[in-house]
C-alpha positions as CSV (number, residue, x, y, z in Angstrom):
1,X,0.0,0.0,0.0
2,X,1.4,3.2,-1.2
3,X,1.7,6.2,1.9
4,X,-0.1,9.1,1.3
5,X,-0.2,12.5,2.9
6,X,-3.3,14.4,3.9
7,X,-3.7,17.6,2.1
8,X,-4.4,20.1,5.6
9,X,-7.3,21.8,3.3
10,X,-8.2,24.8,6.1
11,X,-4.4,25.9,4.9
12,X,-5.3,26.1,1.3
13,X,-5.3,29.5,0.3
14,X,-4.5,31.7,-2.6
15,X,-4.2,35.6,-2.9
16,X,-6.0,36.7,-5.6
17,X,-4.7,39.6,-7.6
18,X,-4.2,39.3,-10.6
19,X,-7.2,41.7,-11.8
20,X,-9.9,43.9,-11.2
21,X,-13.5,44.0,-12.8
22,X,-15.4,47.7,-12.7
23,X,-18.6,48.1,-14.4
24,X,-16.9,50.5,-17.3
25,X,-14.9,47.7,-18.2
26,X,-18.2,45.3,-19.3
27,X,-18.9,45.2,-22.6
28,X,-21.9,46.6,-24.1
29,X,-24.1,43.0,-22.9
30,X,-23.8,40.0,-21.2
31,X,-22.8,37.9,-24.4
32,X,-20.5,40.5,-26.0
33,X,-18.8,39.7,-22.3
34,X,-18.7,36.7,-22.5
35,X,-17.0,36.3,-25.8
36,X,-14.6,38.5,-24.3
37,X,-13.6,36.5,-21.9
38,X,-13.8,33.5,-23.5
39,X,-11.2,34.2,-26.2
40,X,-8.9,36.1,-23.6
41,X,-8.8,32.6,-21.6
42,X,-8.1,30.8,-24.9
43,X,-5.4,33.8,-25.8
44,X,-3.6,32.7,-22.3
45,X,-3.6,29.1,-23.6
46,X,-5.9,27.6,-21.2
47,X,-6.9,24.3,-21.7
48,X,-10.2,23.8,-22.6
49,X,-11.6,27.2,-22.4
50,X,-15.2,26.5,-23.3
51,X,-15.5,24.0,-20.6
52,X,-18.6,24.6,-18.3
53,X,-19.6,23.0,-15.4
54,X,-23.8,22.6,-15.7
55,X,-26.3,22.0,-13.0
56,X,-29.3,20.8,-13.2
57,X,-31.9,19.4,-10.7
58,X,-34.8,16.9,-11.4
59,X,-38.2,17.2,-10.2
60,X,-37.6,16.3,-6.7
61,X,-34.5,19.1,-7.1
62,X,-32.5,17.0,-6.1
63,X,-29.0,18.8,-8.1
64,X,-26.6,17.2,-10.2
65,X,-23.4,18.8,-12.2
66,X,-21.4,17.5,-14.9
67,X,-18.7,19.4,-17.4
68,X,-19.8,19.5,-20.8
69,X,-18.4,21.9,-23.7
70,X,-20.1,25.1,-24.7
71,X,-20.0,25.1,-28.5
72,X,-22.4,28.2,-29.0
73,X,-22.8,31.8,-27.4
74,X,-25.0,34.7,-29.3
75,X,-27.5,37.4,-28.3
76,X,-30.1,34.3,-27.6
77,X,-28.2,32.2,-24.9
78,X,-25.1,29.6,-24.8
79,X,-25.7,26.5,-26.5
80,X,-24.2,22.7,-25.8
81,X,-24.8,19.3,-27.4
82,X,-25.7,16.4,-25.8
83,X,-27.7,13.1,-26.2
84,X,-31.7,13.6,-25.2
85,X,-31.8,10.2,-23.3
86,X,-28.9,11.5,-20.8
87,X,-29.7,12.2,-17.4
88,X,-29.5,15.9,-18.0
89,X,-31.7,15.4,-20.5
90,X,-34.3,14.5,-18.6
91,X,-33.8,17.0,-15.8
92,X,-34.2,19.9,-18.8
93,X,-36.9,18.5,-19.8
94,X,-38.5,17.9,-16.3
95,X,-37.9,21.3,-15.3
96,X,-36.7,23.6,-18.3
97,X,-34.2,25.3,-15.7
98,X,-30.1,25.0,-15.8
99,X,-27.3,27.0,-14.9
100,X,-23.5,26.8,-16.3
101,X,-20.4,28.1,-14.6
102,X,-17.3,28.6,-16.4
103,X,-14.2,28.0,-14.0
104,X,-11.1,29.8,-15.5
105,X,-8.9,29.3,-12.6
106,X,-5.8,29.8,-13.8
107,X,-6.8,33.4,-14.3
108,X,-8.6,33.8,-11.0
109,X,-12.3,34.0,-13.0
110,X,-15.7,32.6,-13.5
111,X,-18.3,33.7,-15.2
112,X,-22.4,32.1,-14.2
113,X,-24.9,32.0,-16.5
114,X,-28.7,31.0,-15.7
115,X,-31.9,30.7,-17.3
116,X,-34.8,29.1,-19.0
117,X,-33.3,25.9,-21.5
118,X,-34.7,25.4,-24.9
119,X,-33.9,22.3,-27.5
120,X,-31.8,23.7,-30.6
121,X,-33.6,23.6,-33.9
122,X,-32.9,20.7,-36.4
123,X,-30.6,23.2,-38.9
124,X,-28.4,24.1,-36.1
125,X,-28.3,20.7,-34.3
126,X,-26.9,19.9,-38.1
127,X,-24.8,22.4,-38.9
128,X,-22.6,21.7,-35.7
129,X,-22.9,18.0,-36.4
130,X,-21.7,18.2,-39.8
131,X,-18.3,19.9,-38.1
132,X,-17.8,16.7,-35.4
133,X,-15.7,14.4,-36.4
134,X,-16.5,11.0,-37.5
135,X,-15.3,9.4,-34.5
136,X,-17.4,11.8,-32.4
137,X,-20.5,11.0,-34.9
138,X,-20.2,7.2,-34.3
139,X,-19.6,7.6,-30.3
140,X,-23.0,9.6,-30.5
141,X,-24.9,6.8,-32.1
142,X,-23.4,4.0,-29.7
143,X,-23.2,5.9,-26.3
144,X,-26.7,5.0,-24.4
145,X,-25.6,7.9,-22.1
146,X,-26.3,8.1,-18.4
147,X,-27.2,4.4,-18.5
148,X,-25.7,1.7,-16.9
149,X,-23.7,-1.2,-19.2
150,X,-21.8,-4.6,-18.1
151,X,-19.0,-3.2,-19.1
152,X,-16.3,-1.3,-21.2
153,X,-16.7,-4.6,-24.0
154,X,-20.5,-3.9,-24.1
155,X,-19.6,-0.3,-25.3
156,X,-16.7,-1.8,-28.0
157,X,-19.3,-3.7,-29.4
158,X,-22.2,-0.7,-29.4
159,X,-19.6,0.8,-31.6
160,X,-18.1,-1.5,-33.6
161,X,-21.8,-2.6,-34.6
162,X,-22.3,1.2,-35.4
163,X,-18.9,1.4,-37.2
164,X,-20.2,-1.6,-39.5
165,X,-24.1,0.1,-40.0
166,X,-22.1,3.1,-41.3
167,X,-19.2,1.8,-43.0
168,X,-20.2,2.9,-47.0
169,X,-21.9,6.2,-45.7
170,X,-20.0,9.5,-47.0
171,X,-22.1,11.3,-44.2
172,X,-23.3,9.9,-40.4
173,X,-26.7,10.9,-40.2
174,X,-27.6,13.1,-36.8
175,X,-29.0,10.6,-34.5
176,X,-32.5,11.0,-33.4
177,X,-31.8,11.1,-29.9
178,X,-29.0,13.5,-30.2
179,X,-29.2,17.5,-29.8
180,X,-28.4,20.8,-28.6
181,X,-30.0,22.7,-25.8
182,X,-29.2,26.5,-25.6
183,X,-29.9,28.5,-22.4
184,X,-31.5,31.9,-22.7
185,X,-30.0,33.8,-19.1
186,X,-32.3,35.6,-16.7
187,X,-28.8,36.5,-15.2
188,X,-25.0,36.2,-16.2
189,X,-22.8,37.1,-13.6
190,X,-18.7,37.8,-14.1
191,X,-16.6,37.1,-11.3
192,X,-12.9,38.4,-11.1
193,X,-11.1,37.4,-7.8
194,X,-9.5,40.1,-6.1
195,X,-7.3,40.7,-2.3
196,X,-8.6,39.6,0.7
197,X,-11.6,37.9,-0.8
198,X,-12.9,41.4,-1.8
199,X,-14.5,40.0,-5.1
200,X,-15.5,42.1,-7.9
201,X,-19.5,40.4,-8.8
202,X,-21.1,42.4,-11.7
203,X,-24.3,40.8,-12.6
204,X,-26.6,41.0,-16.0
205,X,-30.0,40.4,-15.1
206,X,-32.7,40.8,-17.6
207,X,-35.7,42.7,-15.9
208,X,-39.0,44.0,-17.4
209,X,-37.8,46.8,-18.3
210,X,-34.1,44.9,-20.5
211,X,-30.8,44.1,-18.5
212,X,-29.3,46.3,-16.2
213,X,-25.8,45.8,-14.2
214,X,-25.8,45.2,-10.7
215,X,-22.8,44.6,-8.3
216,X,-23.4,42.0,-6.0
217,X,-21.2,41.7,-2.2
218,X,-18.5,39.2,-2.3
């Protein structure tokens, strides 16, 4: 048995100060925001930029989280792919409700983003199909995601039987099962650590009257 050392985790602790967020410095909405600190996380070379941590909650609300990939962001919400029969799946569709936090740690960052969930139209669910790879398109047919198999050979043969059904096809059709769901934000909220946990929160949140900017308390 190998030893290991208990990590003393009241000690953890890192200063943050590395920036500063002030309302003049958003960007003229909550997506335009967004994008900007998106591609300044992939500029700094972090891995995975568009990776999200989503939470969702089924009818009980009882929560769960997972990390999927945002592969969409416009004026109507943030958008990620997924298969329908997952177990987020069902929670969306249960209670139409998710949230999405994006953890840029290396640059002492996240930004939240919650709201209302929506499926993706057919052309779009294509379009970003078309632009998967093949692998990624054959995974997507054999995957029975969220449910439970015998083991890793029951999933070989889920895709080597798939592999085989597709063999002389130029294109892998879109699966049935298989979409995108956007989510259109009641609130997106920027978080920039700073100095003795003196956090700068600036908040969209879409109101009757449009979105205003509000600075919420560390």
């Amino acid at each position: 048995m190998s030893e290991t050392t208990n990590i003393a985790l009241p000690s953890m602790r890192v200063s943050y100060e590395q920036g500063s967020l002030t309302e003049s410095d958003l960007e003229a909405s909550w997506h335009e925001q967004l994008q900007l600190w998106l591609d300044q996380a992939a500029g700094a070379g972090l891995p995975e930029p568009n990776a999200m941590v989503l939470a969702t909650a089924d009818t009980e609300g009882r929560p769960s989280s997972r990390t999927v990939l945002a592969k969409g962001l416009d004026e109507r919400g943030l958008v990620f792919f997924t298969n329908y029969t997952s177990a987020k799946s069902h929670d969306l569709m249960a209670t139409r409700y998710a949230s999405a936090t994006f953890p840029w740690f290396a640059m002492q960052r996240q930004a939240h983003v919650r709201g209302i969930v929506e499926k993706v139209g057919p052309a779009e669910t294509a379009a970003y199909w078309a632009s998967r790879p093949r692998g990624s398109q054959l995974g997507a047919w054999a995957s029975p995601q969220s449910r439970v198999v015998s083991g890793r050979s029951t999933l070989e043969s889920a895709l080597n039987k798939v592999e085989r059904q597709f063999a002389d096809a130029d294109r892998v059709p879109v699966p049935p099962h298989w979409g995108g769901w956007r989510i259109r934000p009641e609130e997106v909220e920027f978080w920039q650590g700073r100095r003795d946990r003196m956090h700068d929160r600036l908040r969209f949140r879409l109101g009757r009257d449009g979105w205003e900017v509000q600075r919420i308390a560390p």
